[in-house]
N, CA, C and O atoms as a GROMACS GRO file, in nm:
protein
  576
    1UNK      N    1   9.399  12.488   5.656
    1UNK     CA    2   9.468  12.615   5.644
    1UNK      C    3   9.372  12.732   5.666
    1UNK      O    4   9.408  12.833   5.727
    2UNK      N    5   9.223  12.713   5.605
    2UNK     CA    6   9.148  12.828   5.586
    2UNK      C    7   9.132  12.890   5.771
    2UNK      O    8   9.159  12.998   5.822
    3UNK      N    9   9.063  12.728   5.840
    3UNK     CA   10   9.090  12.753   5.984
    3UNK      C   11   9.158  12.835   6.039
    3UNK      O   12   9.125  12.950   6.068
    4UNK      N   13   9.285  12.770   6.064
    4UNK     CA   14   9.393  12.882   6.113
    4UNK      C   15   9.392  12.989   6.102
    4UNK      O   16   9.401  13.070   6.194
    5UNK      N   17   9.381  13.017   5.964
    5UNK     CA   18   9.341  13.188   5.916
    5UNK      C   19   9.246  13.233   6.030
    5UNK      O   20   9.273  13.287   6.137
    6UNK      N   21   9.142  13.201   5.984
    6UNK     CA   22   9.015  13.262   6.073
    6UNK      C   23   9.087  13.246   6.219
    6UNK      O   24   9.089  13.360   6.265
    7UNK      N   25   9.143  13.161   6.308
    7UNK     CA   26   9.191  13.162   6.437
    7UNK      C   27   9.245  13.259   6.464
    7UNK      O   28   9.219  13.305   6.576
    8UNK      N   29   9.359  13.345   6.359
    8UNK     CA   30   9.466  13.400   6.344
    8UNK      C   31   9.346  13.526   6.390
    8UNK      O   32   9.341  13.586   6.497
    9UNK      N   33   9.247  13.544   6.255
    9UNK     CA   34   9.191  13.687   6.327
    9UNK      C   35   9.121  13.682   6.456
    9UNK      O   36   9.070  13.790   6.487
   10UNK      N   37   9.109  13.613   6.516
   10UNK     CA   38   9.053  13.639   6.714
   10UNK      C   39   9.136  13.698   6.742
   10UNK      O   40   9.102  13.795   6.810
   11UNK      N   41   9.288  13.686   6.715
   11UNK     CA   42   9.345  13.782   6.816
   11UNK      C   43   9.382  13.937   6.762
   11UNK      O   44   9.484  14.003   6.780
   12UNK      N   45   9.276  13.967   6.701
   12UNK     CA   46   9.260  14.095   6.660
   12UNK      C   47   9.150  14.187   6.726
   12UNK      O   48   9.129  14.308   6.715
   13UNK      N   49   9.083  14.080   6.803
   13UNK     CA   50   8.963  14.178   6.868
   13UNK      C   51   9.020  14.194   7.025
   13UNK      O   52   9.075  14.117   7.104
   14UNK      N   53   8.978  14.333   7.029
   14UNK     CA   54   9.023  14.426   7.198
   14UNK      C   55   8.961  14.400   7.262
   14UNK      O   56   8.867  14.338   7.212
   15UNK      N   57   8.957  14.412   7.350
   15UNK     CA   58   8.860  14.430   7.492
   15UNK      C   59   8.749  14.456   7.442
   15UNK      O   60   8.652  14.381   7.428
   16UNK      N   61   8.767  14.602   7.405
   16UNK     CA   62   8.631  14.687   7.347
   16UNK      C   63   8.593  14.619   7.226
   16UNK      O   64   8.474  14.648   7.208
   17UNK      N   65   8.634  14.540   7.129
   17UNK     CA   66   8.602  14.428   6.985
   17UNK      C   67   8.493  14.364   7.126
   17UNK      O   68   8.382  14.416   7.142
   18UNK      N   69   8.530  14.277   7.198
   18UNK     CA   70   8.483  14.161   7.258
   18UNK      C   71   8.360  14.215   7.324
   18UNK      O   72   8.255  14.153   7.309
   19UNK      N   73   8.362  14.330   7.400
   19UNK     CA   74   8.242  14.387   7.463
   19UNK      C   75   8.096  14.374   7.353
   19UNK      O   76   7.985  14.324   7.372
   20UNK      N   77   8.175  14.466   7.198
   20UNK     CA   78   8.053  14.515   7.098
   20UNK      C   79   8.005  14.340   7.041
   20UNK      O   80   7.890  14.318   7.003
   21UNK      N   81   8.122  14.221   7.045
   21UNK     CA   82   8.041  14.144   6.979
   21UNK      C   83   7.920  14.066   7.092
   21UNK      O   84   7.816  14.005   7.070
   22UNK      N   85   7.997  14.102   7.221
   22UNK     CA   86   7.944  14.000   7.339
   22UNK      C   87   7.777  14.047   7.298
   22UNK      O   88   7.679  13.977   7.271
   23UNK      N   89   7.793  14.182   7.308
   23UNK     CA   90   7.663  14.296   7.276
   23UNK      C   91   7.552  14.245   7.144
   23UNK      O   92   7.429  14.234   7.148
   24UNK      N   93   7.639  14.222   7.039
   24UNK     CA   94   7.561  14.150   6.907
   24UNK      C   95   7.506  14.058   6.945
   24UNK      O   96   7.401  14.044   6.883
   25UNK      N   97   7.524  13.976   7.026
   25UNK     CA   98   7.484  13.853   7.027
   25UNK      C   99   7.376  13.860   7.122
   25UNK      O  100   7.276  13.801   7.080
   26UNK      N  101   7.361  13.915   7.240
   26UNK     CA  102   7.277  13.932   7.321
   26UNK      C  103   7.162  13.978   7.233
   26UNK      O  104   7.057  13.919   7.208
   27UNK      N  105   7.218  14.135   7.180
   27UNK     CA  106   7.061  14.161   7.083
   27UNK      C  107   6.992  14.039   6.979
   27UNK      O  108   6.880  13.990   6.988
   28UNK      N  109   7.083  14.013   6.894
   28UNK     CA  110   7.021  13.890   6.853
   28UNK      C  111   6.944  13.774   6.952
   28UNK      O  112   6.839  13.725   6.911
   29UNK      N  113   6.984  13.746   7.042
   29UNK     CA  114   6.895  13.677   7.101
   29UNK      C  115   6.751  13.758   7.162
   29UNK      O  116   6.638  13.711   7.144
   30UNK      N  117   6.770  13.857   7.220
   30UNK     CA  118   6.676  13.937   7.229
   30UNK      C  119   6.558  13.988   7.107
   30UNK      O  120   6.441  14.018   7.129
   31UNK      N  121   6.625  13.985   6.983
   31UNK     CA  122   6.530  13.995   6.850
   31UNK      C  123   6.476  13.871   6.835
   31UNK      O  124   6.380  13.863   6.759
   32UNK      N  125   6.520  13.761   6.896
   32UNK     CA  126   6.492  13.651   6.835
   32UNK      C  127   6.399  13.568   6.917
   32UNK      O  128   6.319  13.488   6.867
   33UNK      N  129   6.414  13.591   7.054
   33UNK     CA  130   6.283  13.535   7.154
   33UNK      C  131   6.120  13.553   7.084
   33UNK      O  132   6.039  13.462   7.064
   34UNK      N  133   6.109  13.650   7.067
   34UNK     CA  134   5.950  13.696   7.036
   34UNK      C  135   5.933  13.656   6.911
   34UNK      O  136   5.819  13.649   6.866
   35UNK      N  137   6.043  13.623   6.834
   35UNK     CA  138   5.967  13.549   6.694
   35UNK      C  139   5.944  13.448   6.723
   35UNK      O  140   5.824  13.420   6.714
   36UNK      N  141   6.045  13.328   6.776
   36UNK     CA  142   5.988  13.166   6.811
   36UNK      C  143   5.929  13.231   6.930
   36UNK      O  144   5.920  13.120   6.982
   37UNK      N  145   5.896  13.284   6.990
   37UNK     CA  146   5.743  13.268   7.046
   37UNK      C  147   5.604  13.258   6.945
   37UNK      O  148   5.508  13.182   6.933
   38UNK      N  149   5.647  13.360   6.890
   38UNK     CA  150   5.549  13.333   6.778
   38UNK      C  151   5.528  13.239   6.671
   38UNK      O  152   5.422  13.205   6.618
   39UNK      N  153   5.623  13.210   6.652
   39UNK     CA  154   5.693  13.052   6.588
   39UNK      C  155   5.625  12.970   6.653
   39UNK      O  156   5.564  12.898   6.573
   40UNK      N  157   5.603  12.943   6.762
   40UNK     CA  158   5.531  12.821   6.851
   40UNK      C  159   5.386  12.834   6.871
   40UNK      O  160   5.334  12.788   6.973
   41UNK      N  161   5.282  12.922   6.736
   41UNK     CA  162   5.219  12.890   6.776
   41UNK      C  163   5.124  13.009   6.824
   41UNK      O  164   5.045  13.064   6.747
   42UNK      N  165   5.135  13.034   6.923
   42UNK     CA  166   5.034  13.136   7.002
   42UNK      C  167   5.142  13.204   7.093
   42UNK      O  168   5.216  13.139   7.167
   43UNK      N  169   5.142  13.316   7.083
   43UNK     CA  170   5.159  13.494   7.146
   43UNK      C  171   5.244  13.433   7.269
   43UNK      O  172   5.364  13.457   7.275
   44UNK      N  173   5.180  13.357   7.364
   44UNK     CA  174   5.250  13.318   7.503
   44UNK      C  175   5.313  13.180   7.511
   44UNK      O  176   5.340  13.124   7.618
   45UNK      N  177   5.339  13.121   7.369
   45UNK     CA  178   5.375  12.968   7.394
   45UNK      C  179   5.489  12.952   7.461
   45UNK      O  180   5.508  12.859   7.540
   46UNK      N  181   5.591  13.060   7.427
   46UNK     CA  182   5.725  13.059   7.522
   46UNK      C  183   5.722  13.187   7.597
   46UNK      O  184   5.676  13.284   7.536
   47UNK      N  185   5.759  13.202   7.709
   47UNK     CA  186   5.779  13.290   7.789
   47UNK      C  187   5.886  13.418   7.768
   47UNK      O  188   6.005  13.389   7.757
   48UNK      N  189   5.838  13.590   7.762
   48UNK     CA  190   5.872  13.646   7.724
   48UNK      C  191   5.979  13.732   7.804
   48UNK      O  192   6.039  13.833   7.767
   49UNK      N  193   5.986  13.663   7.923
   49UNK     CA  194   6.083  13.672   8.080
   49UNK      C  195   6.250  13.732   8.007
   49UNK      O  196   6.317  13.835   8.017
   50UNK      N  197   6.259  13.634   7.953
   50UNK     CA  198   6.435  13.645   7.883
   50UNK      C  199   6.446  13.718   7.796
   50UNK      O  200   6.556  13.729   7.743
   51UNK      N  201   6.335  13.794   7.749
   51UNK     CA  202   6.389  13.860   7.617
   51UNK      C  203   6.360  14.052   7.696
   51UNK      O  204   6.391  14.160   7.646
   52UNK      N  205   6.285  14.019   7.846
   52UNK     CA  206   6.288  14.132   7.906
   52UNK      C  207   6.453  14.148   7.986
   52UNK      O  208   6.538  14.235   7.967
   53UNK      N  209   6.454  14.063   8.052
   53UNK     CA  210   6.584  14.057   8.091
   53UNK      C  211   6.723  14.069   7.988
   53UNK      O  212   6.810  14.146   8.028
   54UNK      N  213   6.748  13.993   7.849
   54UNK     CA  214   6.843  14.037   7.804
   54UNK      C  215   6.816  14.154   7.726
   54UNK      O  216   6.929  14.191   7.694
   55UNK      N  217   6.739  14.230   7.678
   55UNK     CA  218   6.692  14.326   7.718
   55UNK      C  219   6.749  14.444   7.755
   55UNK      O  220   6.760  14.542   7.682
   56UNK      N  221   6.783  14.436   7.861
   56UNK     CA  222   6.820  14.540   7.974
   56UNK      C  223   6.980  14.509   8.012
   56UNK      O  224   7.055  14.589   8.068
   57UNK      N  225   7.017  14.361   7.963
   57UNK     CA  226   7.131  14.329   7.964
   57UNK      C  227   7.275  14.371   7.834
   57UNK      O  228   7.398  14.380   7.832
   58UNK      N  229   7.168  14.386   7.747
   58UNK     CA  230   7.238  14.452   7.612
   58UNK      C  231   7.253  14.600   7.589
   58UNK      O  232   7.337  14.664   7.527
   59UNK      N  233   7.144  14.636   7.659
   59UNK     CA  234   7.160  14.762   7.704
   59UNK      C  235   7.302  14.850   7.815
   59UNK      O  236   7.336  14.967   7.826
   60UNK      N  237   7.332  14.768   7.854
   60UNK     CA  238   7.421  14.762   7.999
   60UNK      C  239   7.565  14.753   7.924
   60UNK      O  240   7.655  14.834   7.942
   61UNK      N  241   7.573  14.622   7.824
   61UNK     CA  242   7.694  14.594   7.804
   61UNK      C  243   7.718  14.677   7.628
   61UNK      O  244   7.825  14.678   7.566
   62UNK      N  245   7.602  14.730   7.588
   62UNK     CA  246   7.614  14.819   7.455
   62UNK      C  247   7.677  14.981   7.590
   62UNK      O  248   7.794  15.003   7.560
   63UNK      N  249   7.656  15.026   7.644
   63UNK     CA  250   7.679  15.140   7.770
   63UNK      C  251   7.826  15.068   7.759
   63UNK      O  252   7.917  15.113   7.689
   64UNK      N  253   7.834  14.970   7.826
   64UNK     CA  254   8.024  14.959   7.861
   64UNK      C  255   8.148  14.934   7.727
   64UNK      O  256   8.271  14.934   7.719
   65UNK      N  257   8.053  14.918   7.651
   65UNK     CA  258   8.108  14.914   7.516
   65UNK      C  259   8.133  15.023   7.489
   65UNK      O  260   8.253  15.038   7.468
   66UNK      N  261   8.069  15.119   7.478
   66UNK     CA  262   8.051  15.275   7.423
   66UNK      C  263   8.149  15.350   7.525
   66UNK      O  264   8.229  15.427   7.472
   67UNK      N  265   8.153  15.342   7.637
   67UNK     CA  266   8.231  15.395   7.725
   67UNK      C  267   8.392  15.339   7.724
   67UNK      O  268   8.458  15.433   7.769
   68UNK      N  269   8.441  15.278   7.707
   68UNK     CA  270   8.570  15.216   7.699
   68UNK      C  271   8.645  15.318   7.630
   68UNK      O  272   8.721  15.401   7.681
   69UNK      N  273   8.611  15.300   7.483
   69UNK     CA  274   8.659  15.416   7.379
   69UNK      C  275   8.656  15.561   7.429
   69UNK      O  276   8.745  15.647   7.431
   70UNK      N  277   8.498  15.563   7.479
   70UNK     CA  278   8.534  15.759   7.500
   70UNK      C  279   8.570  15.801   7.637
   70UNK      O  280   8.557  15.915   7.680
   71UNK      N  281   8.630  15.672   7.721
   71UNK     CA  282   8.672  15.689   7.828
   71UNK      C  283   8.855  15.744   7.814
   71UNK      O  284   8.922  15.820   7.883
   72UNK      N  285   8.895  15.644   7.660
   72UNK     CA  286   9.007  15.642   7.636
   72UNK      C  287   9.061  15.772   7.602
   72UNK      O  288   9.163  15.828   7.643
   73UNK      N  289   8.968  15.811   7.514
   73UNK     CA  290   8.995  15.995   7.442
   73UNK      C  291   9.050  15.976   7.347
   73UNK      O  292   9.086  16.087   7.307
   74UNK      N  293   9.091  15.876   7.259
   74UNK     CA  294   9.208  15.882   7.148
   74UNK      C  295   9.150  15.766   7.045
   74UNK      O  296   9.190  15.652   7.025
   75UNK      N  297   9.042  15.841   6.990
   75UNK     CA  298   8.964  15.793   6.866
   75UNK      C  299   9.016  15.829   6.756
   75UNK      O  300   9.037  15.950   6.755
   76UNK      N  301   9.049  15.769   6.652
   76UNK     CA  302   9.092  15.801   6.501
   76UNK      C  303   8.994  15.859   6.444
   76UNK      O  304   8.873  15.852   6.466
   77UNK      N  305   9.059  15.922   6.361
   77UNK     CA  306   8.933  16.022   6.247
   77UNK      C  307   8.889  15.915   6.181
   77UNK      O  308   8.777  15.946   6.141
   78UNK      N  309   8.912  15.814   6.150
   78UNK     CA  310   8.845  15.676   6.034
   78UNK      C  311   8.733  15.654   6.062
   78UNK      O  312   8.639  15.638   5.984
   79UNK      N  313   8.734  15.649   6.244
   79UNK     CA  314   8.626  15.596   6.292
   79UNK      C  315   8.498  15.661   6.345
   79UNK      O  316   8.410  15.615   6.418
   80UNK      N  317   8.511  15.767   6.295
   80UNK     CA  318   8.411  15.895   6.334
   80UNK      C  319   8.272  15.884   6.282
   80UNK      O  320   8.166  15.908   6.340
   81UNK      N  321   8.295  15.839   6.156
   81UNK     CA  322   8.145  15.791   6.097
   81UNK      C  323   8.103  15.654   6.151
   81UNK      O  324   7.995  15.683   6.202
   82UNK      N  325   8.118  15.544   6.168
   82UNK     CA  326   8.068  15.452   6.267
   82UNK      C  327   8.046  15.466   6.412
   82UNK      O  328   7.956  15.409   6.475
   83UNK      N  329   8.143  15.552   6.465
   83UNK     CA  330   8.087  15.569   6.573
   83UNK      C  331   7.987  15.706   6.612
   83UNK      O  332   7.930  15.709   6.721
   84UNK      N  333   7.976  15.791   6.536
   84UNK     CA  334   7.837  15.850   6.483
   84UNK      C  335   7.711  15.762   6.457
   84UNK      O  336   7.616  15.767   6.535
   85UNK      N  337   7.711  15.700   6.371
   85UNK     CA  338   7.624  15.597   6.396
   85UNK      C  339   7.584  15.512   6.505
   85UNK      O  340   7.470  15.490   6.544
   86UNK      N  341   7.694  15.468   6.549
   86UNK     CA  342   7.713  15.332   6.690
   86UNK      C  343   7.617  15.451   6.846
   86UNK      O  344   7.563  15.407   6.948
   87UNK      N  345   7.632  15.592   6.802
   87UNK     CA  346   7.582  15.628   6.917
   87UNK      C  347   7.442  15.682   6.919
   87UNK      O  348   7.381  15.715   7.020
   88UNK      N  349   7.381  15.687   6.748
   88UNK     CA  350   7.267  15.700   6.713
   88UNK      C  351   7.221  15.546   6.786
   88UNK      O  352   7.133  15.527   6.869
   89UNK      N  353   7.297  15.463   6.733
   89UNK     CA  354   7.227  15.314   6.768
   89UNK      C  355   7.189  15.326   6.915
   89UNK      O  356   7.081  15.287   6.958
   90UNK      N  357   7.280  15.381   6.987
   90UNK     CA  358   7.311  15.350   7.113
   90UNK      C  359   7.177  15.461   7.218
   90UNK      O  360   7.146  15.439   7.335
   91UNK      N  361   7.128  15.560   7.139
   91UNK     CA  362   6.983  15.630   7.232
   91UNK      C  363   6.893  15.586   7.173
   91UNK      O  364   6.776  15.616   7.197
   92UNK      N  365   6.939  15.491   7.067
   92UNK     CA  366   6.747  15.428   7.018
   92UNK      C  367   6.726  15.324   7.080
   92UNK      O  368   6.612  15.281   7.094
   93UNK      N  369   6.859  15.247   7.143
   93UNK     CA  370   6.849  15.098   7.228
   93UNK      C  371   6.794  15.183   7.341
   93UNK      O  372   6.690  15.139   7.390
   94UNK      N  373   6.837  15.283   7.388
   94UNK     CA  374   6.779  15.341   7.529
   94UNK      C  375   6.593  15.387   7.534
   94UNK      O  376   6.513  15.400   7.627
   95UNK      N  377   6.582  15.400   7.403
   95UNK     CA  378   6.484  15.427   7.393
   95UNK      C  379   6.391  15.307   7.354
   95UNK      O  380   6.277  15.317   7.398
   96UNK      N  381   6.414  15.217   7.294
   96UNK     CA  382   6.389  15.074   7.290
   96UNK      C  383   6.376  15.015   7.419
   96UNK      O  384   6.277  14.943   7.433
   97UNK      N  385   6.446  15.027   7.507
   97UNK     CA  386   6.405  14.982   7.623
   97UNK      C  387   6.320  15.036   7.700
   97UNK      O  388   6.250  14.969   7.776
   98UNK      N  389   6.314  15.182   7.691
   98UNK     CA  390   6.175  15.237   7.764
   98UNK      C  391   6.067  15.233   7.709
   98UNK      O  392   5.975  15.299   7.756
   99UNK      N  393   6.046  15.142   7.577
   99UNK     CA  394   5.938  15.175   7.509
   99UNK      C  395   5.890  14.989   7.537
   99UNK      O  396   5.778  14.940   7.551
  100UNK      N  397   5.978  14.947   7.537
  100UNK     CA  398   5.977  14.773   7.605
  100UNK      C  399   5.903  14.799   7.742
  100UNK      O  400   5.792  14.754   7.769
  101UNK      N  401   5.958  14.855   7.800
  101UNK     CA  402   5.917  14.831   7.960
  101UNK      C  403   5.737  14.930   7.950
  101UNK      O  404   5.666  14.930   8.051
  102UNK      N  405   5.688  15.005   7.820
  102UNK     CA  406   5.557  15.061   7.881
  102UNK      C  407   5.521  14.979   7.802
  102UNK      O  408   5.405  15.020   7.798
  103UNK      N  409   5.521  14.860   7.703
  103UNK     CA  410   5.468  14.781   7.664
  103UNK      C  411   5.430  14.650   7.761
  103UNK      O  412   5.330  14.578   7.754
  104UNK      N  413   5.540  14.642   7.852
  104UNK     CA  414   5.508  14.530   7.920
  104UNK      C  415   5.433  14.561   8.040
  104UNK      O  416   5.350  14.483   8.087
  105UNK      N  417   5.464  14.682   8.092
  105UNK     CA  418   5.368  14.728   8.219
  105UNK      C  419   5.276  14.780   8.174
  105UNK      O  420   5.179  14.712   8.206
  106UNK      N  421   5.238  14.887   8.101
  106UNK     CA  422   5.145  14.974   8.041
  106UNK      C  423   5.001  14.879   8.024
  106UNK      O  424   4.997  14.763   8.065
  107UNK      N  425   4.922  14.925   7.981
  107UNK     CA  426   4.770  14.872   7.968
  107UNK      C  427   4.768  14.869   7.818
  107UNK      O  428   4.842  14.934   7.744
  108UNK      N  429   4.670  14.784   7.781
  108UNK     CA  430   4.665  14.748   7.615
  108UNK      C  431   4.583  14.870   7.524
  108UNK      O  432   4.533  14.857   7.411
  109UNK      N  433   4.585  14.972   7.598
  109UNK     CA  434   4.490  15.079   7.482
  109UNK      C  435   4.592  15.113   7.329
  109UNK      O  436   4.557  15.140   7.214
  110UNK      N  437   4.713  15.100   7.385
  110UNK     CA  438   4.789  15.168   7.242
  110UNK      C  439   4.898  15.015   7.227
  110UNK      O  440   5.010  15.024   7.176
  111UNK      N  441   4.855  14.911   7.267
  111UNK     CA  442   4.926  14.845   7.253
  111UNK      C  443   4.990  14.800   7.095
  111UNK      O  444   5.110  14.775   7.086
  112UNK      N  445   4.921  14.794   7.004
  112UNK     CA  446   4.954  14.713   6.864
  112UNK      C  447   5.017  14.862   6.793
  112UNK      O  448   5.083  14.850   6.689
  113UNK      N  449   4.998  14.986   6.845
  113UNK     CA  450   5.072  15.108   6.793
  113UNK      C  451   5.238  15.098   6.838
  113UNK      O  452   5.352  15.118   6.796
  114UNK      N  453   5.155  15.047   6.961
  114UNK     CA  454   5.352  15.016   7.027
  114UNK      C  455   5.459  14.937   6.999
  114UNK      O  456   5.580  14.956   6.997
  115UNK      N  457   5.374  14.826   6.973
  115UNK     CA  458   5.440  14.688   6.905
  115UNK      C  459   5.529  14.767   6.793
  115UNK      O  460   5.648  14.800   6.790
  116UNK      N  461   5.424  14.783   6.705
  116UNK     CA  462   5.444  14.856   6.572
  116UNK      C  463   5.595  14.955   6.615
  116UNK      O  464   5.697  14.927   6.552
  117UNK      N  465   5.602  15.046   6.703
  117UNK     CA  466   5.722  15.131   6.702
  117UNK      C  467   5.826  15.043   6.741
  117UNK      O  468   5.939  15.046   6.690
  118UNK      N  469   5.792  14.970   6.824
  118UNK     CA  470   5.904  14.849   6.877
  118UNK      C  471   5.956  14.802   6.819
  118UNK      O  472   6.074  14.799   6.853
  119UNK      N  473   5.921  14.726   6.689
  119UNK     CA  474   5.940  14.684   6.587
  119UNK      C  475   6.067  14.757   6.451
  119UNK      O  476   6.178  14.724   6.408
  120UNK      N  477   5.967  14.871   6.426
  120UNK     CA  478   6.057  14.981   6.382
  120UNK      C  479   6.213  14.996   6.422
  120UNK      O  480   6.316  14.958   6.367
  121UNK      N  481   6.194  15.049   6.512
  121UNK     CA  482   6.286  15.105   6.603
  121UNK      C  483   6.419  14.950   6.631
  121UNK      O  484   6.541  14.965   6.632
  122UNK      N  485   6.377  14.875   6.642
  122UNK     CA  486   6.463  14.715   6.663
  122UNK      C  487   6.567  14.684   6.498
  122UNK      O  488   6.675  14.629   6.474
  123UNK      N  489   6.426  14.775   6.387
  123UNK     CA  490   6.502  14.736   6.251
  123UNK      C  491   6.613  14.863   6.271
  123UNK      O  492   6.733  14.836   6.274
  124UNK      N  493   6.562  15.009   6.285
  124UNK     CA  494   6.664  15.131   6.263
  124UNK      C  495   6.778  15.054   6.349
  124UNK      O  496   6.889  15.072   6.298
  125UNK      N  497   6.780  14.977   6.458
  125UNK     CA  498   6.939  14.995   6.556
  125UNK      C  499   6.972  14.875   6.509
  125UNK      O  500   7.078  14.834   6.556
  126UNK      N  501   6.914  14.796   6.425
  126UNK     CA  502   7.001  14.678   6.374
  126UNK      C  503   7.074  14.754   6.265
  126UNK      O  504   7.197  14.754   6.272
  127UNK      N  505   7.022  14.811   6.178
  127UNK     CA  506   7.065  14.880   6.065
  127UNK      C  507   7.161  14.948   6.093
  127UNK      O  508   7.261  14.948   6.020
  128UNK      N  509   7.153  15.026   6.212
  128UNK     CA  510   7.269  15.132   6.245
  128UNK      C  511   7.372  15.058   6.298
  128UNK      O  512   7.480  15.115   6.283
  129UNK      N  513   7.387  14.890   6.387
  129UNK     CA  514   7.478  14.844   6.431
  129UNK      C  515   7.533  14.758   6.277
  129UNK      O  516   7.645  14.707   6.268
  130UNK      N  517   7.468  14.756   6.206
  130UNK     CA  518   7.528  14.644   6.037
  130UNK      C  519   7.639  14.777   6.018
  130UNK      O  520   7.762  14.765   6.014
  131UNK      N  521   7.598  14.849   6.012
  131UNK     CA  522   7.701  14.997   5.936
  131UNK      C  523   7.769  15.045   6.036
  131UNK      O  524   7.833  15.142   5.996
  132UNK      N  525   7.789  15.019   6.169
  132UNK     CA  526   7.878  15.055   6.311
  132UNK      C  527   8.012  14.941   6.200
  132UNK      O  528   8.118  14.962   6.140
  133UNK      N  529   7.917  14.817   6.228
  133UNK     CA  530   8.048  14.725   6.195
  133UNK      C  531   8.099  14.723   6.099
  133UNK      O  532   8.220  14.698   6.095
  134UNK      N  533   8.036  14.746   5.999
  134UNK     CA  534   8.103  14.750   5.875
  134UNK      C  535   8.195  14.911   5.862
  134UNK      O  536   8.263  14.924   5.760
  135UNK      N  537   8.195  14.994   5.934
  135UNK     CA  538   8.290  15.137   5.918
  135UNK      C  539   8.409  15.105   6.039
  135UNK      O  540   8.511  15.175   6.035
  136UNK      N  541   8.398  14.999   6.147
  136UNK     CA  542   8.476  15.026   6.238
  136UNK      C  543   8.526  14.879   6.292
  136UNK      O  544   8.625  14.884   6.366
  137UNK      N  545   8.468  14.744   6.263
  137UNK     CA  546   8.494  14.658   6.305
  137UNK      C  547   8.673  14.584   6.207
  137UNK      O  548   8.693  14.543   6.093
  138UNK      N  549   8.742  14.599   6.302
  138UNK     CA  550   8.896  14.552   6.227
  138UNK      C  551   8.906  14.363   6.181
  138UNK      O  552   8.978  14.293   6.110
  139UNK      N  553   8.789  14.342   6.268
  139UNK     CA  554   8.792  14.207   6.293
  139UNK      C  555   8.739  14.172   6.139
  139UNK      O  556   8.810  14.110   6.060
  140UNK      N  557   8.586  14.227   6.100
  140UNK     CA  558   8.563  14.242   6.000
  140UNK      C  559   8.631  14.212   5.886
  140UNK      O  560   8.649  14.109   5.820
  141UNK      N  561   8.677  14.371   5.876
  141UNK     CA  562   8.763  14.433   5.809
  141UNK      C  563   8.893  14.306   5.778
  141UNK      O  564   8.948  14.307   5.668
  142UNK      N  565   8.925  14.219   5.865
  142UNK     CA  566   9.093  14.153   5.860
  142UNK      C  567   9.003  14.022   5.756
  142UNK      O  568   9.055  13.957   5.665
  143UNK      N  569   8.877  14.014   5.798
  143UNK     CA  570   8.833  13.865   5.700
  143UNK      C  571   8.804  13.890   5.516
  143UNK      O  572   8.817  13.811   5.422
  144UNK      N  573   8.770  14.011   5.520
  144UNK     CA  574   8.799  14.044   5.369
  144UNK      C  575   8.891  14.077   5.288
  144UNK      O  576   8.865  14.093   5.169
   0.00000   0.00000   0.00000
């Protein structure tokens, strides 16, 4: 019975539901490459290729996520404070990625300063996407 339930809420997520979770999941994998790299061992044991690429891919589909809604024009007042947030999240991922790409091209003089902001900055837009979902996700919202 409990099943079904949970089945019942999939068909509560939109287009735009499916974009933001497709989006969660990518970042999570993207947060999660460079730890089991480090997990394995030594700095280069797994290759850091995929976590540049999804990356730039979460970036793309967090953009088509964000655009759907304010393409639509007809946002509820409920959702004003999450998506206040969702768009704070949404110039620190932009900025997360330009700060990715002078880490990976850039030269090692400020490198472990960079890490360090990289780092930061990965916790603020997780933080800001936990509280996107929790003010605006219905899907959420239908399991409690």
């Amino acid at each position: 019975m409990r099943t079904f339930q949970f089945a019942s809420h999939l068909f509560l997520i939109s287009p735009t539901s499916l974009w933001g979770w497709i989006s969660v999941a990518v970042i999570a994998a993207v947060i999660a490459i460079p730890f089991l790299s480090l997990r394995a061992g030594r700095p280069s044991a797994l290759p850091l290729w995929p976590h540049y690429w999804l990356g730039q891919l979460a970036t793309v589909i967090s953009l088509w996520h964000a655009w759907i809604p304010m393409k639509a024009g007809h946002i509820p007042h409920s959702a004003f404070n999450g998506l206040w947030l969702a768009t704070i999240a949404l110039g620190l991922l932009l900025l997360q990625l330009l700060l990715g790409l002078v880490l990976r091209y850039g030269g090692p003089r400020y490198f472990a300063y960079l890490r360090q902001t990289h780092f930061a900055l990965m916790l603020g837009i997780v933080a800001l996407i936990a509280a996107h979902l929790w003010f605006n996700s219905r899907f959420l919202h239908s399991l409690f």
